[in-house]
C-alpha angles and dihedrals in degrees: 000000000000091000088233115156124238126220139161110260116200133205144115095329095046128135137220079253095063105038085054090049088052094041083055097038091055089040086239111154103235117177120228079240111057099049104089091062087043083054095049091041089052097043087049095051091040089060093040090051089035083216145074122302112241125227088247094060089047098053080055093051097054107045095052 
């Protein structure tokens, strides 16, 4: 109705889910296997940061 765009946020209270759909989103290639340690990586700067995790930063997390 308002013609806003949707789109995952991620941050310290982030699911696997959501960590798979940004990794799509973004067109990162992202294992089965290694989300759970994105996951982890992204929770733990979120709450560092005591913010969202930009797409940027992801990128970063989940290429090293």
């Amino acid at each position: 109705l308002v013609n806003a765009e949707r789109g995952i946020v991620l941050g310290k209270k982030s699911g696997l889910d959501s960590v798979r759909i940004k990794a799509e989103e973004l067109g990162l290639d992202l294992p089965e296997e290694r989300r759970a340690d994105v996951l982890a990586r992204v929770k733990e700067l979120g709450t560092r940061k005591r913010g969202i995790v930009d797409d940027d930063e992801f990128r970063r997390l989940v290429d090293g």
